[in-house]
GUTOR-872484 format. One record per residue: residue number from 1; x, y, z of N, C-alpha, C in turn. Coordinates in steps of 0.001 Angstrom, whole numbers, plus 524288, in hexadecimal, padded with zeros to 5 digits. Layout:
REM residues N
[NUM,[X,Y,Z],[X,Y,Z],[X,Y,Z]],
...
This chain:
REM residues 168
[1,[80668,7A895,8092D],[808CE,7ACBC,80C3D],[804E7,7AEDF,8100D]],
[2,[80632,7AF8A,8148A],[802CF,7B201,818F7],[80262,7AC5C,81E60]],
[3,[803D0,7A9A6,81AF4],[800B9,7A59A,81F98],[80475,7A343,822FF]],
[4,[802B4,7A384,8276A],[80849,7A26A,82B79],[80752,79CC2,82F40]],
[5,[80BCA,799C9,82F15],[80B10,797CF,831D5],[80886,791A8,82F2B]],
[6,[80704,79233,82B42],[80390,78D2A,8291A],[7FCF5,78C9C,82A8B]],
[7,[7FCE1,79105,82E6F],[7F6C1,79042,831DC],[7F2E6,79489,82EF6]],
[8,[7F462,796B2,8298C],[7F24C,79AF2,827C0],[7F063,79ECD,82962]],
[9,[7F2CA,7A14C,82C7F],[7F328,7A636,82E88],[7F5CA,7A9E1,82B5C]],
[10,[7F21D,7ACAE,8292D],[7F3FF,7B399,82557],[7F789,7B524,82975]],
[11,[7FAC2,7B92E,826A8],[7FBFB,7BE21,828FB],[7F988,7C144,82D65]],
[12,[7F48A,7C276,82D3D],[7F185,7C496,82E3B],[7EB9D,7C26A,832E4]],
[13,[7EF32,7BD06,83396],[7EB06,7B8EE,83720],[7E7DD,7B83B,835B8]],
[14,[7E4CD,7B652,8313A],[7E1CC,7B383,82DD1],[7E427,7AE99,82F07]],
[15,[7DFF3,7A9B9,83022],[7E2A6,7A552,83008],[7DE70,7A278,82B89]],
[16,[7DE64,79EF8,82A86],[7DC4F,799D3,82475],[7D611,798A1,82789]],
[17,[7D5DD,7987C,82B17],[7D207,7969E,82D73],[7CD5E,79BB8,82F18]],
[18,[7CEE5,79FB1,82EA7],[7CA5D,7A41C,83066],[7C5C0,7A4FC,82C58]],
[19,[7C18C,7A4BC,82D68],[7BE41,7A58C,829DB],[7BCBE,7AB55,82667]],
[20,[7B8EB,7AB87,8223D],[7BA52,7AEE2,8206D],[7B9D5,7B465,8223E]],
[21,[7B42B,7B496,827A4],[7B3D9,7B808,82998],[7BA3B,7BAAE,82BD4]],
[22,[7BB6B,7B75C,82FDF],[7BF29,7B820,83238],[7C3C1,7BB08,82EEB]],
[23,[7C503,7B904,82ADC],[7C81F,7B9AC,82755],[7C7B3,7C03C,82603]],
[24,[7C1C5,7C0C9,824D3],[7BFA2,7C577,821DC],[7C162,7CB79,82897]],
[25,[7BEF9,7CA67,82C5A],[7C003,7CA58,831C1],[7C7C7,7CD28,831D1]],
[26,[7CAF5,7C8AC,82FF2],[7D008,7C877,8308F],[7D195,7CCAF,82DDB]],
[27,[7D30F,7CD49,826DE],[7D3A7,7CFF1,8246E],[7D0C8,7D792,825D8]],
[28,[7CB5E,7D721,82821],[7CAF9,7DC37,82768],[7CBCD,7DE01,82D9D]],
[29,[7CD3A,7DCB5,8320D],[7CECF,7DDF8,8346F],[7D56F,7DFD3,834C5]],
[30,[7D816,7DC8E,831AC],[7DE0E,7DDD9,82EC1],[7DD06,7E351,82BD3]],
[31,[7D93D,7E36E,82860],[7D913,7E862,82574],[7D87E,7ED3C,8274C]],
[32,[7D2C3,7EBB8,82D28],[7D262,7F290,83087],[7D7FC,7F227,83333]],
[33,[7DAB5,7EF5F,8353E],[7DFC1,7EF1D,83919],[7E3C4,7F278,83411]],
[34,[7E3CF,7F19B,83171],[7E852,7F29A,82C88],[7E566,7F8EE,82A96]],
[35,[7E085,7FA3C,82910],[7DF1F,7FE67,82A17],[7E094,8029E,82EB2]],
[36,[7DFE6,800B8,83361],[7E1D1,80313,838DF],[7E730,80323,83862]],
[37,[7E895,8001B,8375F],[7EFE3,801FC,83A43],[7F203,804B9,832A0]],
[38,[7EF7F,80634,8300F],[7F015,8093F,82CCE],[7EF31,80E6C,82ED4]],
[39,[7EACB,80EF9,82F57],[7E857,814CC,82FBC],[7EAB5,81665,83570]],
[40,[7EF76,812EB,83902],[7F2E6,81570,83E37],[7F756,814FE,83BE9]],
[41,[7F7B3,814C8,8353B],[7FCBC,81733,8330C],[7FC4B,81C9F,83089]],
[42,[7F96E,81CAC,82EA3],[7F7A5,8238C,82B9E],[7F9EB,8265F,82D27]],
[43,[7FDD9,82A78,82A0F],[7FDF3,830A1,82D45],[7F9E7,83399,82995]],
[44,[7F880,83768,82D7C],[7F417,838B5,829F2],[7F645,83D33,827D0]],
[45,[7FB73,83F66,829CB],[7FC06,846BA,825D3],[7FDC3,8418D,82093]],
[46,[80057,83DCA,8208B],[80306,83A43,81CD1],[7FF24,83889,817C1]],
[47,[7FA3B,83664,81926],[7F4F7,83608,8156C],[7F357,83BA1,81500]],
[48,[7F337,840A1,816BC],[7F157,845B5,815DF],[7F51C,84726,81221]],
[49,[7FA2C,84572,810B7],[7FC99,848E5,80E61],[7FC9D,843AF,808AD]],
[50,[7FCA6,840F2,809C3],[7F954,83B91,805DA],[7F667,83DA1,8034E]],
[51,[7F246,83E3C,80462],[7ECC4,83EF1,80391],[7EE18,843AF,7FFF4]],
[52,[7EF3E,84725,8026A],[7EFA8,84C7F,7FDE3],[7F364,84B85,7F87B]],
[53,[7F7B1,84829,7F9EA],[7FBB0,846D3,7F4BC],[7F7E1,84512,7F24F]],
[54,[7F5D6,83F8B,7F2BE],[7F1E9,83D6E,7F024],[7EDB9,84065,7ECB5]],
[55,[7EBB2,844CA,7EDF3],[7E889,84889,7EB73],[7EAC7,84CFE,7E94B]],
[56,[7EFC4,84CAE,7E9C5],[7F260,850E3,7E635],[7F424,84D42,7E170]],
[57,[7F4D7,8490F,7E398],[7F8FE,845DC,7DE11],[7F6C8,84519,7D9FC]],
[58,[7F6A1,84520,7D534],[7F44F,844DB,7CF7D],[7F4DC,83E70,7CEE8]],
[59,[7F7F8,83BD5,7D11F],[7F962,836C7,7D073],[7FACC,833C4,7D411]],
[60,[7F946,82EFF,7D50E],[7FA73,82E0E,7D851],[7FBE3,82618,7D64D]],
[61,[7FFDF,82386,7D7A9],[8012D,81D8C,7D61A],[802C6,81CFA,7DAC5]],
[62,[803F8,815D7,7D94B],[801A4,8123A,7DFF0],[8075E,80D0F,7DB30]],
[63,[8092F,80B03,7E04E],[80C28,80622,7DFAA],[80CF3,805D5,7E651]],
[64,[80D1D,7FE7A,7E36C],[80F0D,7FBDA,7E7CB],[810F4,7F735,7E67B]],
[65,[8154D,7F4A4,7E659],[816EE,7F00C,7E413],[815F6,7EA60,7E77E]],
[66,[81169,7E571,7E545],[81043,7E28C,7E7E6],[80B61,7E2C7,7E87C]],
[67,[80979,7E14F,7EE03],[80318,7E0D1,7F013],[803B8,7E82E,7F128]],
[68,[806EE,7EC49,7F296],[80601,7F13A,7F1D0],[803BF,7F339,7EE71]],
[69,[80632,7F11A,7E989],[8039D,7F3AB,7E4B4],[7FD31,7F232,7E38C]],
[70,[7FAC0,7ECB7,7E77D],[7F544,7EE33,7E7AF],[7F378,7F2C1,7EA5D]],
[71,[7F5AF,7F45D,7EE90],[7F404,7F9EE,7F2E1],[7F542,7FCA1,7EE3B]],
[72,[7F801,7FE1A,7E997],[7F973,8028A,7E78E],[7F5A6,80234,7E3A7]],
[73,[7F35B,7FDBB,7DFF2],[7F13F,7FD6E,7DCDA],[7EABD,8000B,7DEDB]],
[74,[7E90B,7FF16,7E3E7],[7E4C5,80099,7E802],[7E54A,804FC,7E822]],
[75,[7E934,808AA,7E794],[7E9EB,80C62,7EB5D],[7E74E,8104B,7E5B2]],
[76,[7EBF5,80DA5,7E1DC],[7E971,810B3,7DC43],[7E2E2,810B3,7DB5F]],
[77,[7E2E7,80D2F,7DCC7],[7DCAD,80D27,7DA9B],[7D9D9,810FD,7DEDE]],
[78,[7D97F,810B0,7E332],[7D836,8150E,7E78C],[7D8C1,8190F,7E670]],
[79,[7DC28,81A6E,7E480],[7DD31,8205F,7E1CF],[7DADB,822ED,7DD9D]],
[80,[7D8E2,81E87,7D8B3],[7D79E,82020,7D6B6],[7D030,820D7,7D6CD]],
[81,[7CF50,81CAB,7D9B5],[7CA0E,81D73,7DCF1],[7C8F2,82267,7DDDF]],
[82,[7CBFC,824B1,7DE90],[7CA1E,82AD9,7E269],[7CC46,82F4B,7DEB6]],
[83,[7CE47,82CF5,7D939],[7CF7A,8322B,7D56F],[7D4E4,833D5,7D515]],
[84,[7D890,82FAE,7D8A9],[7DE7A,83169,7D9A3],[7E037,82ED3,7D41F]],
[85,[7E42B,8316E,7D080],[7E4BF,82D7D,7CCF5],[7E96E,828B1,7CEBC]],
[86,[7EAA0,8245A,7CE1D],[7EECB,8227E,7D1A8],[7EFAD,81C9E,7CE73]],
[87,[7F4B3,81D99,7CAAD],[7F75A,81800,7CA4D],[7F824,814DD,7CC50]],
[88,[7FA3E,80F17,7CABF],[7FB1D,80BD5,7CF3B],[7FFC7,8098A,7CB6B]],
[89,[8041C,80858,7CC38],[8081E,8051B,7CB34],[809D7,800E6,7CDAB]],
[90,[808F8,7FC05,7CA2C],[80879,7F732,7CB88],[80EA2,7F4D7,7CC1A]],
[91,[812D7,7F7C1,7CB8B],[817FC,7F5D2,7CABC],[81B8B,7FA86,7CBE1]],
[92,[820D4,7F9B0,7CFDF],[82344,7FE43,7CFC7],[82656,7FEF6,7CB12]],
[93,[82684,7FC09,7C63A],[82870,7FDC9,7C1F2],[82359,8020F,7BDC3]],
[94,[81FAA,8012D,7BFBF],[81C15,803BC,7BD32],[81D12,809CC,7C0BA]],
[95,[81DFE,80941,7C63F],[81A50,80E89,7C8C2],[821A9,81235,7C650]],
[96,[82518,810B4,7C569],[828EA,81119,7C79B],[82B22,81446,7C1A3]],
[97,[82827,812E4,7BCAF],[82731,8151A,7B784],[823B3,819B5,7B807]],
[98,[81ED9,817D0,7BB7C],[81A91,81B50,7BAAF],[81943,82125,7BD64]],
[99,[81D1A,82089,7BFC4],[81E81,82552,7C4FC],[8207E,82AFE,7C347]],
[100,[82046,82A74,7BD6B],[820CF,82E01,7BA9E],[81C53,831FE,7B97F]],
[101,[81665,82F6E,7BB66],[8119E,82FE7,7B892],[80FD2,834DF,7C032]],
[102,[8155E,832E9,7C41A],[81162,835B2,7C815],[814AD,83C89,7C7DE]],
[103,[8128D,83F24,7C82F],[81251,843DF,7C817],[81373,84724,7CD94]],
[104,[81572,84C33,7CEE2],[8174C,84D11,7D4C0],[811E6,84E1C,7D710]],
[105,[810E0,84B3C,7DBD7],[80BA2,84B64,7DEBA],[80A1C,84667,7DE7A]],
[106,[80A1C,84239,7DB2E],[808DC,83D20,7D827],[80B33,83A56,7DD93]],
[107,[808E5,834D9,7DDAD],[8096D,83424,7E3EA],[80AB7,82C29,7E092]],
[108,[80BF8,82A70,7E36B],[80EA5,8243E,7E246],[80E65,820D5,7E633]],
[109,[8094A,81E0A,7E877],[806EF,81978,7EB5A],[80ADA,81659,7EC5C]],
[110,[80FE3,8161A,7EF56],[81302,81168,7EF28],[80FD0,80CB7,7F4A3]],
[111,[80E18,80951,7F33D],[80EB5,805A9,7F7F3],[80FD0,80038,7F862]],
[112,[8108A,7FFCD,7FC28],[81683,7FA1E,7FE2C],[8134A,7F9DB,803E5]],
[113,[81345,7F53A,80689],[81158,7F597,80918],[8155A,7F506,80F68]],
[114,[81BBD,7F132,80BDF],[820AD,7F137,80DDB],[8225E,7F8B6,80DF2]],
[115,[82307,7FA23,80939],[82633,7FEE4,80812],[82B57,7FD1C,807A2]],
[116,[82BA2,7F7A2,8067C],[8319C,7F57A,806B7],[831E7,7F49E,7FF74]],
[117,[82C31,7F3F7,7FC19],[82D4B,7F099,7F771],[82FEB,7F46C,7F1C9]],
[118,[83524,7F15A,7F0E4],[837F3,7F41A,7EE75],[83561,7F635,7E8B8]],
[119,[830E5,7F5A3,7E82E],[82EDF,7F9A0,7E2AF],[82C07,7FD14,7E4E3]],
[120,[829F3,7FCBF,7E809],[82699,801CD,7EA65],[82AB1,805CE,7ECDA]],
[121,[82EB1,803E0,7EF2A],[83478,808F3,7F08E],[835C9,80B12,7EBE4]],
[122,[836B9,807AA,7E767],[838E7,8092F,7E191],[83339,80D57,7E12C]],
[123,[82F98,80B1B,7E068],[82B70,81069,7DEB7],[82AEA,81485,7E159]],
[124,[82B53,81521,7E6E1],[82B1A,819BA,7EB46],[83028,81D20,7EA5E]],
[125,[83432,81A8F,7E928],[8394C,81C89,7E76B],[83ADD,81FF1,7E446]],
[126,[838BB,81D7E,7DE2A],[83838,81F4D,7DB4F],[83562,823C8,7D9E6]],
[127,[83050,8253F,7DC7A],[82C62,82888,7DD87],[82EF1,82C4B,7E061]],
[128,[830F2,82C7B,7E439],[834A0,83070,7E7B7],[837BA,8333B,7E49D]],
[129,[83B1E,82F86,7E2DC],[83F77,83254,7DE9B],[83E97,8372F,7DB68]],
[130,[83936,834FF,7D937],[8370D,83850,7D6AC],[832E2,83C8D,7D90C]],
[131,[832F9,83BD7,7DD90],[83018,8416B,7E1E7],[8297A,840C1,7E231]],
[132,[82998,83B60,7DEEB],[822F8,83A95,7E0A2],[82200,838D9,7E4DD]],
[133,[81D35,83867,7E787],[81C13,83858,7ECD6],[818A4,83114,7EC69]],
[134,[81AB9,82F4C,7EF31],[817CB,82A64,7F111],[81460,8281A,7F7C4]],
[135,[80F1F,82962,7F6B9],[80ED4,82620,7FC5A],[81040,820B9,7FAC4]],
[136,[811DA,81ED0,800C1],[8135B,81845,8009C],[80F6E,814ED,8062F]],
[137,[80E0F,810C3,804F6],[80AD2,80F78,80781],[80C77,8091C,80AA0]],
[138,[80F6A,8097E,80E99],[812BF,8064C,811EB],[8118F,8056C,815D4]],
[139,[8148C,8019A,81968],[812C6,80094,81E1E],[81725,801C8,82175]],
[140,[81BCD,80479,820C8],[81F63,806C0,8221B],[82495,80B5A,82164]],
[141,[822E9,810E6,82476],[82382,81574,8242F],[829C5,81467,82152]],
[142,[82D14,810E9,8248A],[83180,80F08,821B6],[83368,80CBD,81DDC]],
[143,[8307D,80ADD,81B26],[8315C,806D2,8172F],[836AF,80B1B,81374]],
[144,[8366F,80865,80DDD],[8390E,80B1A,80A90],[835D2,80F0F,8078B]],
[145,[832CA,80BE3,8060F],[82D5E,80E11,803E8],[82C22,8136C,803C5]],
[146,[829A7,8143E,80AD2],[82788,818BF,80C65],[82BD5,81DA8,80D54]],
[147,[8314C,81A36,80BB9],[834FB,81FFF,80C2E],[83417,8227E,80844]],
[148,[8327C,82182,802E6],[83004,8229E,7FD53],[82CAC,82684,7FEC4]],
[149,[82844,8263B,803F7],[82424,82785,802D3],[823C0,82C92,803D8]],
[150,[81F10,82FAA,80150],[81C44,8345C,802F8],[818D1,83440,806A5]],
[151,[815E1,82FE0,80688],[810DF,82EA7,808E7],[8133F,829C2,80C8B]],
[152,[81203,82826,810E7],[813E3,821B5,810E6],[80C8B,82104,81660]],
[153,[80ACC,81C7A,81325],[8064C,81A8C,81475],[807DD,816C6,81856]],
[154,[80697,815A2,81BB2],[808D9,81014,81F15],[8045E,80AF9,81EBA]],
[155,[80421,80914,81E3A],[80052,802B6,81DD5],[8032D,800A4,82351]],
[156,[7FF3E,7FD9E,824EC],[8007F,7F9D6,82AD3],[8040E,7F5C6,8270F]],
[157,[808D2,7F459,82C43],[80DAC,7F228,82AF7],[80C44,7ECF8,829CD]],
[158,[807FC,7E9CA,829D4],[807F1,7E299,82903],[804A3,7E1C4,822EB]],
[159,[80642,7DDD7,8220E],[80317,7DB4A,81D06],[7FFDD,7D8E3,81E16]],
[160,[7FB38,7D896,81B50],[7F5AB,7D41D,81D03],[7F78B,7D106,8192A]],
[161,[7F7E8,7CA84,8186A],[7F76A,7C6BD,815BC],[7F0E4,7C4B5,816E8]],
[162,[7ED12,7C4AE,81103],[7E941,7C294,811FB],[7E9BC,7BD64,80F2C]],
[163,[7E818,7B863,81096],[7E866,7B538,80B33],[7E35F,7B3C7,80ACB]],
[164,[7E1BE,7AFCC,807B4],[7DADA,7B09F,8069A],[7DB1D,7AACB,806B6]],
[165,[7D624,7A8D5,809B8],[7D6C3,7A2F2,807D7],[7D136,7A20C,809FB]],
[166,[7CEE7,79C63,80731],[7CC7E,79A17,806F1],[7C940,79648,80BF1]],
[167,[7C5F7,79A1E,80DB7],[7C432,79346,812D4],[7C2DF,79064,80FD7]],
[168,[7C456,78BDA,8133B],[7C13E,78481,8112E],[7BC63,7843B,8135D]],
């Protein structure tokens, strides 16, 4: 998956033949570009009023169903780096039991990177219902997702496919 054409060309214009500099070159120039058109999504009263939930909340859990739930599993651990206490639920049948444990102020990490994937709506959903507050962390203000949200984070709209391979 990623390769187009038969001529091994990534997603991302990596072709089979670039060496490893180049390669190394490719990838972190994708990363400051993907950094930049992040930080010309920010609102900043939006992270100010973030930022303070976050330090009021006694609790704080993270899901994301898929390659999300690595950003969520990250996100937990970040948190707790700095003294935040912060679950991570590896399954929306787990977060979806466990949502009992968040408390009013208690804050719920949903991220999708679509805002389209139907367990992360079931968890944002469910969380609403019940008047807890979720940031959601998407790449579109519209999705289903971010209608859930309290918070809505925006990520730049494209996917990087990296694949890893071997020179001869």
């Amino acid at each position: 998956a990623g390769s187009s054409g038969g001529k091994g060309l990534i997603e991302f214009g990596v072709v089979k033949d670039y060496t490893r500099d180049s390669m190394v070159a490719k990838i972190a120039n994708s990363s400051a570009e993907t950094i930049r058109l992040t930080a010309g999504r920010i609102d900043a009263q939006v992270i100010k009023e973030l930022v303070d939930a976050i330090w009021d909340a006694n609790l704080l859990a993270s899901f994301g169903a898929g390659p999300s739930g690595l950003v969520a599993s990250d996100l937990r651990l970040k948190f707790n780096r700095i003294g935040k206490p912060c679950l991570f639920w590896p399954d929306s049948h787990t977060a979806l039991n466990s949502m009992a444990t968040l408390n009013e102020g208690d804050l719920l990490f949903v991220i999708s990177h679509s805002g389209e994937t139907s367990e992360s709506i079931a968890v944002a959903t469910e969380l609403q219902a019940r008047g807890g507050k979720n940031p959601v962390s998407t790449n579109e203000y519209r999705c289903p997702l971010a209608k859930t949200a309290a918070f809505t984070s925006l990520t730049p709209s494209w996917r990087t496919i990296v694949s890893t391979w071997t020179p001869s």
